[in-house]
C-alpha positions as CSV (number, residue, x, y, z in Angstrom):
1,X,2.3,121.9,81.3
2,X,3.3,118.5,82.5
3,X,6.7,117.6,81.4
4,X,7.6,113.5,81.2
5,X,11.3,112.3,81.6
6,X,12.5,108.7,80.4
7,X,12.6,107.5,84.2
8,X,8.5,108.0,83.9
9,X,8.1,105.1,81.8
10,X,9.1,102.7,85.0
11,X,6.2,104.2,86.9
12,X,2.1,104.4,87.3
13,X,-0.2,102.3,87.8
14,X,-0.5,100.7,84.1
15,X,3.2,99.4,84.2
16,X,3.5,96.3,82.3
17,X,5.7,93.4,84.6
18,X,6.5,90.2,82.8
19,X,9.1,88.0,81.8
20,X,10.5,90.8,79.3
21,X,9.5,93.8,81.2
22,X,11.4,94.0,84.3
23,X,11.0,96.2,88.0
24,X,13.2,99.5,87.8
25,X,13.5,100.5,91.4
26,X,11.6,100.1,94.2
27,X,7.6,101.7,95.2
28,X,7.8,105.4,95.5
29,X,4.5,105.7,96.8
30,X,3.6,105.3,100.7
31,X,3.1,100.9,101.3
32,X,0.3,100.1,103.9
33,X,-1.7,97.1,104.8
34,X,-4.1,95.6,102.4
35,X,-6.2,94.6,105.6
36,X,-6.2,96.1,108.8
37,X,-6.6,92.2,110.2
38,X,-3.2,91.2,108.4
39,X,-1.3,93.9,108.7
40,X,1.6,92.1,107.2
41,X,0.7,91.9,103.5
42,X,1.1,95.5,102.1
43,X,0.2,97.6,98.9
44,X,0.8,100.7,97.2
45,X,-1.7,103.3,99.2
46,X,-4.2,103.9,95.7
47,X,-4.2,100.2,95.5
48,X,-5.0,99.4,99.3
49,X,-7.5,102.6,99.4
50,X,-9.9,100.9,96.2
51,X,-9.4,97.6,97.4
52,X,-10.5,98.2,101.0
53,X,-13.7,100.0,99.5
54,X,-14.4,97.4,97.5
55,X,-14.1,94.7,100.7
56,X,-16.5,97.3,102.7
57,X,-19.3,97.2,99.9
58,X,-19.3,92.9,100.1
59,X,-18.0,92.4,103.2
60,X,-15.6,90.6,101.7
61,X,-12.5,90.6,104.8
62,X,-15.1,88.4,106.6
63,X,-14.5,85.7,104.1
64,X,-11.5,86.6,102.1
65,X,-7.9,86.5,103.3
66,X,-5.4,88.7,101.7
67,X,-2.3,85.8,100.9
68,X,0.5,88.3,99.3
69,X,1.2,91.5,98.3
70,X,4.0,93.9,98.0
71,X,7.2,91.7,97.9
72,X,10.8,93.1,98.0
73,X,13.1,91.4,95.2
74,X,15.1,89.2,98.2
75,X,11.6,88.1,99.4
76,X,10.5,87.0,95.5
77,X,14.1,85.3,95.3
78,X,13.5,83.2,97.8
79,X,10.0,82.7,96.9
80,X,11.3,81.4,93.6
81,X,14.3,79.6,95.4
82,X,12.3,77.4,97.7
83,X,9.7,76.7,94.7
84,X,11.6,75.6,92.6
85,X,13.6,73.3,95.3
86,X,10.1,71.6,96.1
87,X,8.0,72.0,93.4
88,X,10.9,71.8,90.5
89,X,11.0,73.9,87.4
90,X,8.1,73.4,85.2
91,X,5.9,74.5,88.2
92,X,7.8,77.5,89.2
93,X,8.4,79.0,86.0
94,X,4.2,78.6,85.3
95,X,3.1,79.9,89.2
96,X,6.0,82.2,90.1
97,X,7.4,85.2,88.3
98,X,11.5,85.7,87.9
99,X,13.0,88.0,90.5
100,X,13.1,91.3,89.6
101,X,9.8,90.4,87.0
102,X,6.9,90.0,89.7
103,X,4.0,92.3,90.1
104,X,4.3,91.9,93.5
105,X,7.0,93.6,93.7
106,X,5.6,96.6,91.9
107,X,2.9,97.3,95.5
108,X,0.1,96.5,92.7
109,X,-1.2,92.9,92.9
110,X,-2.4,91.2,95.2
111,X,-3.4,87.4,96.0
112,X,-6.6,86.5,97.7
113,X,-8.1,83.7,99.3
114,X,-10.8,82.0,100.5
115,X,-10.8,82.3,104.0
116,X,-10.1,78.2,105.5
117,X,-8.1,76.7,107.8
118,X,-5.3,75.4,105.1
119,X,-4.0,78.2,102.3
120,X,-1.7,77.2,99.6
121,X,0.8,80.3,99.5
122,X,1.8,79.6,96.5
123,X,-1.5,78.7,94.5
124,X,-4.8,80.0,97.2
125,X,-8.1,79.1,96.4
126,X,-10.5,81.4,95.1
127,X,-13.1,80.0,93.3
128,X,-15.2,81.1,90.8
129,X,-18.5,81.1,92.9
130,X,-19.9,82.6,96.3
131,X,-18.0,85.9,97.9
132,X,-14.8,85.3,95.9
133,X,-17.4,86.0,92.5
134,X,-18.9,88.7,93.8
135,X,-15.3,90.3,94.0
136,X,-14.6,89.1,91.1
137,X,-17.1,90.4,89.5
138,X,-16.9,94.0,91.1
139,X,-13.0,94.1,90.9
140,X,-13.1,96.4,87.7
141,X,-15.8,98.8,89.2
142,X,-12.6,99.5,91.6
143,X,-9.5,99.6,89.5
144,X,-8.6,95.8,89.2
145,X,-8.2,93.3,86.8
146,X,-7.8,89.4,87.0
147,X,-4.0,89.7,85.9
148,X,-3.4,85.9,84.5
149,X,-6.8,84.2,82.9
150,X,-7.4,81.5,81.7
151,X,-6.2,80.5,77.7
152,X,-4.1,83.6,77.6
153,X,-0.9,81.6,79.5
154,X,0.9,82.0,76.0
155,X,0.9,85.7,76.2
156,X,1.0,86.3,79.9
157,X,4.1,84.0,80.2
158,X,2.2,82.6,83.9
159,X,-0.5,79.7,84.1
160,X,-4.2,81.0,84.8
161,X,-4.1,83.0,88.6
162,X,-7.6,83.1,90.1
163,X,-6.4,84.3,93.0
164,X,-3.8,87.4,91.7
165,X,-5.3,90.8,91.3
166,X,-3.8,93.9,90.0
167,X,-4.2,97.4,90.2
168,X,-4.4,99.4,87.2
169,X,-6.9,101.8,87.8
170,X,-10.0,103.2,86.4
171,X,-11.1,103.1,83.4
172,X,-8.8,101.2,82.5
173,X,-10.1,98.1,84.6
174,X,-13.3,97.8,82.9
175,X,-12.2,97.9,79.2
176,X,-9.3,95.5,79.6
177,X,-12.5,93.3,81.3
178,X,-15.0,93.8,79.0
179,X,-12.6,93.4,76.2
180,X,-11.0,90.5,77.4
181,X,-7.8,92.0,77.2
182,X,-4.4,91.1,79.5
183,X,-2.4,93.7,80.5
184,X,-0.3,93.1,77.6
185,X,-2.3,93.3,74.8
186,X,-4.0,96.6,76.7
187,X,-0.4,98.3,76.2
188,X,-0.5,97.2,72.8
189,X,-4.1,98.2,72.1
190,X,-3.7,102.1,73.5
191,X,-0.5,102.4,71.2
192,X,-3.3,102.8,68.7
193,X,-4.2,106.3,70.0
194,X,-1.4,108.9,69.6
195,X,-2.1,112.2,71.7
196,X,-2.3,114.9,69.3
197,X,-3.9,112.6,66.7
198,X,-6.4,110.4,67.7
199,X,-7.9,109.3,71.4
200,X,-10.1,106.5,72.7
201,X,-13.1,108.0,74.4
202,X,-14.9,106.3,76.6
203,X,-17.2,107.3,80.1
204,X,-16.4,106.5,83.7
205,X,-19.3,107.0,86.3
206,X,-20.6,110.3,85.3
207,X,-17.4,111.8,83.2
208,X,-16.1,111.6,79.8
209,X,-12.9,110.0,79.3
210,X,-10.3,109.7,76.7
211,X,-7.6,108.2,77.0
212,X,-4.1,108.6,74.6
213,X,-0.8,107.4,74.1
214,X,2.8,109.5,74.2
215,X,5.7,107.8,72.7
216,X,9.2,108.2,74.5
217,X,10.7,108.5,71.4
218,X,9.6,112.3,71.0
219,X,9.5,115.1,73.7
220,X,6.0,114.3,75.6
221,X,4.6,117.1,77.1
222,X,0.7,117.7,78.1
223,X,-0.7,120.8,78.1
224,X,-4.1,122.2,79.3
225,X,-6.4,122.4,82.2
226,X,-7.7,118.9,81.8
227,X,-7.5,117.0,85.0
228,X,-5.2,113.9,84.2
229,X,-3.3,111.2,85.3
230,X,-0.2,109.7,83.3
231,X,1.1,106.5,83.6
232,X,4.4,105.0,82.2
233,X,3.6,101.5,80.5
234,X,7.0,100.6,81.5
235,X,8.3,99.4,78.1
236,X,8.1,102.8,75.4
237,X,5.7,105.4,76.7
238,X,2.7,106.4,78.6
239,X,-0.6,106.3,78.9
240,X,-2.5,109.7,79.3
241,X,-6.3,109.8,80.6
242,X,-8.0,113.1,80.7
243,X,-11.1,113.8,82.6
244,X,-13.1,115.8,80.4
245,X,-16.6,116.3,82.0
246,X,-19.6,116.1,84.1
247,X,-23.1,115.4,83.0
């Protein structure tokens, strides 16, 4: 039986980050490079592990840069500090998240660019074309969405990101993309399917999946033999997906 606790909401992959949802805490979970060539820019190990896989299938590190990943909440301070200073208000508040509200501070997203001589920190170009398509394209395949498209600033809270990718794993990657859906209305969406009542069931690879929602508000406990993974949503519960079978 797997047993959740309150402090469980704050962590897992599917953690909503955004103006209203803050960080609690810092990373649990082992940070190492993104890219053995920049060994600087760092992410949550399941994050680096899919991402890396994906790079070796393209080829993408011979043409993509990774730009920014795991930030501590003094680094995102001053990240925000010295934006603001040179690129005033209205910019910062649509290209940089508040300390202590960034993804990057979670070890989840990442920026990318296209590898070239000159790259913007703040706003890196990846275009919509060539290798950075490709990855774009096979990001869900591997766990990650596009985390701030374009026409959904009003409920992101950030302008459109081409270059920010986050982590949330799998399935979960492919329905939010083939449904169009931000990370925020995803967390809405799976509220829809209470575990003991109803479940979204959907297929990843060659297994049957089905995904659920616990509620804080009541004891949450899982029960059974069915692999799993459970992840807090970081604002009122979690998000259980069982593995039910092969075939």
């Amino acid at each position: 039986m797997l047993t959740l606790t309150d402090k469980n909401i704050h962590r897992g992959s599917l953690i909503l980050v955004n103006e209203q949802y803050g960080i609690e805490g810092k990373p649990e979970d082992l940070l190492v490079p993104a890219c053995d060539r920049v060994p600087e820019v760092l992410l949550l190990r399941c994050a680096a592990t899919l991402l890396n896989e994906l790079m070796q299938e393209i080829q993408g590190w011979d043409h993509i840069v990774p730009v920014s990943g795991y930030r501590s909440l003094e680094e995102q301070q001053q990240i925000w500090d010295d934006s603001l200073r040179e690129n005033g208000e209205a910019f910062t508040r649509k290209y940089v998240a508040l300390p202590g509200h960034s993804e990057h501070q979670t070890g989840l997203a990442i920026d990318l660019a296209l590898k070239q001589e000159n790259i913007d920190f703040i706003r890196p170009h990846f275009p919509y074309s060539g290798i950075c398509q490709i990855f774009r394209d096979k990001a869900p395949k591997y766990g990650f969405i596009l985390r701030y498209p374009a026409e959904k600033e009003n409920i992101t809270g950030i302008g459109h990101e081409p270059w920010h990718f986050r982590y949330v794993g799998a399935p979960h990657a492919q329905i939010m993309t083939d449904a169009g859906l931000t990370l925020e209305e995803y967390t809405d969406f799976v509220r829809q399917f209470s575990y003991g009542d109803r479940a979204y069931l959907t297929r990843s690879g060659s297994r049957d999946v089905r995904i659920c929602y616990l509620s804080a508000l009541r004891e949450a406990a899982v029960s059974g033999n069915t692999p799993c993974t459970v992840s807090g949503n970081n604002v009122d519960g979690f998000i259980l997906t069982e593995y039910l079978s092969r075939g």
